[in-house]
PASEBA-1860 file (N, C-alpha, C; in nm, 3 decimals):
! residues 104
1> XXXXXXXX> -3.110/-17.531/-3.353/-2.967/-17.542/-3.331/-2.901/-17.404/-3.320 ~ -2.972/-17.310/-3.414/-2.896/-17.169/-3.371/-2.909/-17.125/-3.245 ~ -3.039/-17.151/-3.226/-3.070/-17.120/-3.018/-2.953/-17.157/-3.001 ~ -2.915/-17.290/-2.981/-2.809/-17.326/-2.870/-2.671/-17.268/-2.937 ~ -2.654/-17.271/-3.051/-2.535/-17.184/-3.044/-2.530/-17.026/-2.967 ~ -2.633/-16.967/-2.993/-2.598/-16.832/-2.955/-2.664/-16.821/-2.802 ~ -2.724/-16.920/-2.750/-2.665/-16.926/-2.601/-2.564/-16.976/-2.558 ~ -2.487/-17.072/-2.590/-2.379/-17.112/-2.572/-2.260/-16.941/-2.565
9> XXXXXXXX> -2.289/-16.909/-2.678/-2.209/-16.838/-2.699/-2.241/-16.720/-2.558 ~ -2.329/-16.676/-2.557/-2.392/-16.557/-2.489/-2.324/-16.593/-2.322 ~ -2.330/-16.755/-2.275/-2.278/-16.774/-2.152/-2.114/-16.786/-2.176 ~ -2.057/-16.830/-2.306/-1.922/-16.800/-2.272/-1.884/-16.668/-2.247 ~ -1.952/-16.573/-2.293/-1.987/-16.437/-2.283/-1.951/-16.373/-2.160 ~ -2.068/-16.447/-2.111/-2.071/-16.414/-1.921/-2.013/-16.501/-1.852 ~ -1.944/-16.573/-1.871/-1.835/-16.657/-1.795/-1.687/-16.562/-1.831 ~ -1.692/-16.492/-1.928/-1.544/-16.432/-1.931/-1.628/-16.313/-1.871
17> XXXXXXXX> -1.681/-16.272/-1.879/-1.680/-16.164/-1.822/-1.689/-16.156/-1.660 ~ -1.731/-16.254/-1.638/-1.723/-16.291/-1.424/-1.594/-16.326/-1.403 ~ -1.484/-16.362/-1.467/-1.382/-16.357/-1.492/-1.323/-16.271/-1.467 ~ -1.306/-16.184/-1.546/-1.288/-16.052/-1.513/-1.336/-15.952/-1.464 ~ -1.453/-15.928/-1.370/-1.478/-15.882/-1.290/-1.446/-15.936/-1.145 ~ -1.415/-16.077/-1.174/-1.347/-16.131/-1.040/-1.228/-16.097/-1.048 ~ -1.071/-16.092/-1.145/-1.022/-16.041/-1.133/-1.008/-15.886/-1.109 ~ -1.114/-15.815/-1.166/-1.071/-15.645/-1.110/-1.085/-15.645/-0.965
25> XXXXXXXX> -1.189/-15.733/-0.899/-1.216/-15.733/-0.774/-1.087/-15.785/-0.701 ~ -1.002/-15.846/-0.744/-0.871/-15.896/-0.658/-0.794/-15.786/-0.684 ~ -0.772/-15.734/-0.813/-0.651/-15.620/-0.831/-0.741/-15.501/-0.712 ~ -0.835/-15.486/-0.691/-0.901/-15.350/-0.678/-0.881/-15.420/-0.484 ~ -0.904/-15.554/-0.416/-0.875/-15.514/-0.269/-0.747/-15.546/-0.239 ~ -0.618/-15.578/-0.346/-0.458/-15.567/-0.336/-0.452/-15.426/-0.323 ~ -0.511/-15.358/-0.436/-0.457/-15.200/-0.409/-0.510/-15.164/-0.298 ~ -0.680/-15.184/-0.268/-0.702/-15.100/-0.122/-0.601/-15.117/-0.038
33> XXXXXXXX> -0.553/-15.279/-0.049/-0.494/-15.321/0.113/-0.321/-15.212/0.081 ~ -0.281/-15.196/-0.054/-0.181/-15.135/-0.046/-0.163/-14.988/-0.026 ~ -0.274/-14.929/-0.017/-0.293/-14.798/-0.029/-0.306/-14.754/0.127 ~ -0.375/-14.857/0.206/-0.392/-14.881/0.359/-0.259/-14.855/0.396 ~ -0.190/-14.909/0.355/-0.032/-14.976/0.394/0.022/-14.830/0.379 ~ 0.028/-14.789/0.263/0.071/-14.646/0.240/0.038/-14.548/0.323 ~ -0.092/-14.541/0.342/-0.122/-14.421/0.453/-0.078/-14.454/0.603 ~ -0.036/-14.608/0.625/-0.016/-14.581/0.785/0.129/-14.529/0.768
41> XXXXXXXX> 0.252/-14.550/0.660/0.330/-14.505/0.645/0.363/-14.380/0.602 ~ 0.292/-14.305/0.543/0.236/-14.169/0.563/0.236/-14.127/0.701 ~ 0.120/-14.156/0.788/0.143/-14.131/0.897/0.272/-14.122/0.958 ~ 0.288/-14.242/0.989/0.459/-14.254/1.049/0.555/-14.157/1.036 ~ 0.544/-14.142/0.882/0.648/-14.036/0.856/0.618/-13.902/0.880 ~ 0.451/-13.876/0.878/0.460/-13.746/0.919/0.498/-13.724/1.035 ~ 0.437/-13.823/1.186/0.524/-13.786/1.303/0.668/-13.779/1.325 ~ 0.696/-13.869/1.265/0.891/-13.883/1.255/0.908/-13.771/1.201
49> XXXXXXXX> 0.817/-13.685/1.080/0.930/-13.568/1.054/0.838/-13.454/1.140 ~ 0.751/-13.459/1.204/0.706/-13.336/1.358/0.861/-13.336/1.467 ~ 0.870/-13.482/1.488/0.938/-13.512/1.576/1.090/-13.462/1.577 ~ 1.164/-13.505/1.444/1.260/-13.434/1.372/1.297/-13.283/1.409 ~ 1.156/-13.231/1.366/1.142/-13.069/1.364/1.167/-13.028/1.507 ~ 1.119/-13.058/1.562/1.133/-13.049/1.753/1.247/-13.021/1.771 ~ 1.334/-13.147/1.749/1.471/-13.172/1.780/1.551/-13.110/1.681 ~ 1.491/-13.072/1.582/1.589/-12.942/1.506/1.587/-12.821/1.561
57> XXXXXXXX> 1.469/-12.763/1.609/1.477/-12.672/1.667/1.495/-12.638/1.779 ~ 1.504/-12.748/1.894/1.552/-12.777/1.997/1.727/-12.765/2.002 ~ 1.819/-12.828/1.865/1.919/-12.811/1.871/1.971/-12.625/1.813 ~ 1.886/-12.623/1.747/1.922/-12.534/1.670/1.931/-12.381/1.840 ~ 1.812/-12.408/1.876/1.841/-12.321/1.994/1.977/-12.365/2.124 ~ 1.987/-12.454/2.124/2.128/-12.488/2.235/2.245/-12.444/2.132 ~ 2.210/-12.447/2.030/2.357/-12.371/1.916/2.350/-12.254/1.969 ~ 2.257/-12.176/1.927/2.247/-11.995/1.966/2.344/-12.001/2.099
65> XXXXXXXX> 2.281/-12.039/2.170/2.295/-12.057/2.342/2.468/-12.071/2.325 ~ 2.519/-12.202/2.322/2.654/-12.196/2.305/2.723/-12.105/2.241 ~ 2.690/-12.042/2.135/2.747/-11.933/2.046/2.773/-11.839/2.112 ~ 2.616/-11.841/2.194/2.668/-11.657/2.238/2.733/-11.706/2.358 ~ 2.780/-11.780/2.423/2.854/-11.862/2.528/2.981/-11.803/2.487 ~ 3.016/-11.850/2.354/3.125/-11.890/2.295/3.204/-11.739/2.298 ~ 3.091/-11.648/2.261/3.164/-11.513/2.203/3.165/-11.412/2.359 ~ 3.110/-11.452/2.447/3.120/-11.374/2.588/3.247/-11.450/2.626
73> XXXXXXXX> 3.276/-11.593/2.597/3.406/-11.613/2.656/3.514/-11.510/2.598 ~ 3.530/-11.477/2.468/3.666/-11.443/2.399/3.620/-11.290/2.457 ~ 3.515/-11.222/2.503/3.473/-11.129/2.496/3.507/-11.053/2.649 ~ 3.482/-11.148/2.744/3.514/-11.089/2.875/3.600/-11.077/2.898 ~ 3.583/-11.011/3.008/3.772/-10.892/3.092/3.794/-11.036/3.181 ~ 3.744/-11.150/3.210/3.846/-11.244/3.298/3.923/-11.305/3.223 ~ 3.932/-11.332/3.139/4.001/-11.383/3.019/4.158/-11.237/3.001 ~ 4.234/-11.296/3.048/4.373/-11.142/3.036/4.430/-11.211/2.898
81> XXXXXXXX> 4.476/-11.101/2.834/4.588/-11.113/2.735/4.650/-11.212/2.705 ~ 4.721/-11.275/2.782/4.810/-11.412/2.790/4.740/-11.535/2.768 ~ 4.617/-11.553/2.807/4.549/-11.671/2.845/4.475/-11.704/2.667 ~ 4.455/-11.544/2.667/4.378/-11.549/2.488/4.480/-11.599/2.425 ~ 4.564/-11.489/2.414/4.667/-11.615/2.317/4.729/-11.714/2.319 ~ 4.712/-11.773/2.459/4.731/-11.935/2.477/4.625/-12.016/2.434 ~ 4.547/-11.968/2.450/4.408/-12.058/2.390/4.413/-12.022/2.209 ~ 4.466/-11.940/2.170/4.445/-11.954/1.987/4.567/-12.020/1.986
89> XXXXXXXX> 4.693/-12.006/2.041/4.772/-12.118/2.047/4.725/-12.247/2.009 ~ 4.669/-12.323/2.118/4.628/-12.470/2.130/4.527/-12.457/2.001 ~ 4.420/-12.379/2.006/4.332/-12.381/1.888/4.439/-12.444/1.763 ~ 4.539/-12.349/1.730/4.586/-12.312/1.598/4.687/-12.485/1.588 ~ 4.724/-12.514/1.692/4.774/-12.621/1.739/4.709/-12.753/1.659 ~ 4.551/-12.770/1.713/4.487/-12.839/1.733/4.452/-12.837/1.565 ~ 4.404/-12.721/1.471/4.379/-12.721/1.393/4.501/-12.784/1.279 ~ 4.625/-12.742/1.308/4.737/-12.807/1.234/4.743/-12.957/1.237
97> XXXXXXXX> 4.711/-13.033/1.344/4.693/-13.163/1.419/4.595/-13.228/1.337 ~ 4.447/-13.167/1.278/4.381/-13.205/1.193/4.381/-13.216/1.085 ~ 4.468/-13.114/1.053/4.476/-13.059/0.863/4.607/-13.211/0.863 ~ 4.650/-13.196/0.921/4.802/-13.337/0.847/4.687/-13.427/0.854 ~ 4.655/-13.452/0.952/4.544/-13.647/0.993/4.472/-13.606/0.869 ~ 4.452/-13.531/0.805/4.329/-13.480/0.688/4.378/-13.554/0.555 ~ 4.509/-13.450/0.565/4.593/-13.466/0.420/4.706/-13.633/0.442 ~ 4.704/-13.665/0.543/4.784/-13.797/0.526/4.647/-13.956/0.504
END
């Protein structure tokens, strides 16, 4: 009778324990499949932020470009006297026009 107790016992043994090796085996291909999941989103994001970078530095150069646009306008002789200070006029205009829409 002790035989069969301590086989009895020995297979409840190994019945919990296939148990739980069947469960690590479910937690363990949830995580692969989530870790999968993670790296294609990894990916993704690394091109989205290559892509980003492009177009940052793509803008960042049409800034320069306009800038120095900006400062040959105020800078050249076709531009006379009168016309400059009609244009900081409207500027100064335009800027007053914003500051109220700001503060109201």
């Amino acid at each position: 009778m002790a035989e069969n107790l301590k086989y009895a016992f020995f297979m409840d043994e190994i019945v919990a324990l296939e148990k739980e090796v069947h469960i690590f085996l479910q937690k363990h291909e949830m995580l692969k499949k989530e870790y999968s999941d993670l790296e294609k989103k990894f990916e993704e994001k690394t091109k989205e932020n290559e892509l980003l970078k492009l177009k940052n530095k793509e803008l960042d150069e049409k800034l320069k470009d306009v800038a120095f646009q900006g400062t040959n306008l105020f800078n050249s002789d076709s531009l006379d006297t009168e016309n400059k200070e009609e244009i900081k006029q409207k500027i100064s205009e335009l800027i007053s026009k914003l500051d109220y829409h700001l503060r109201s």
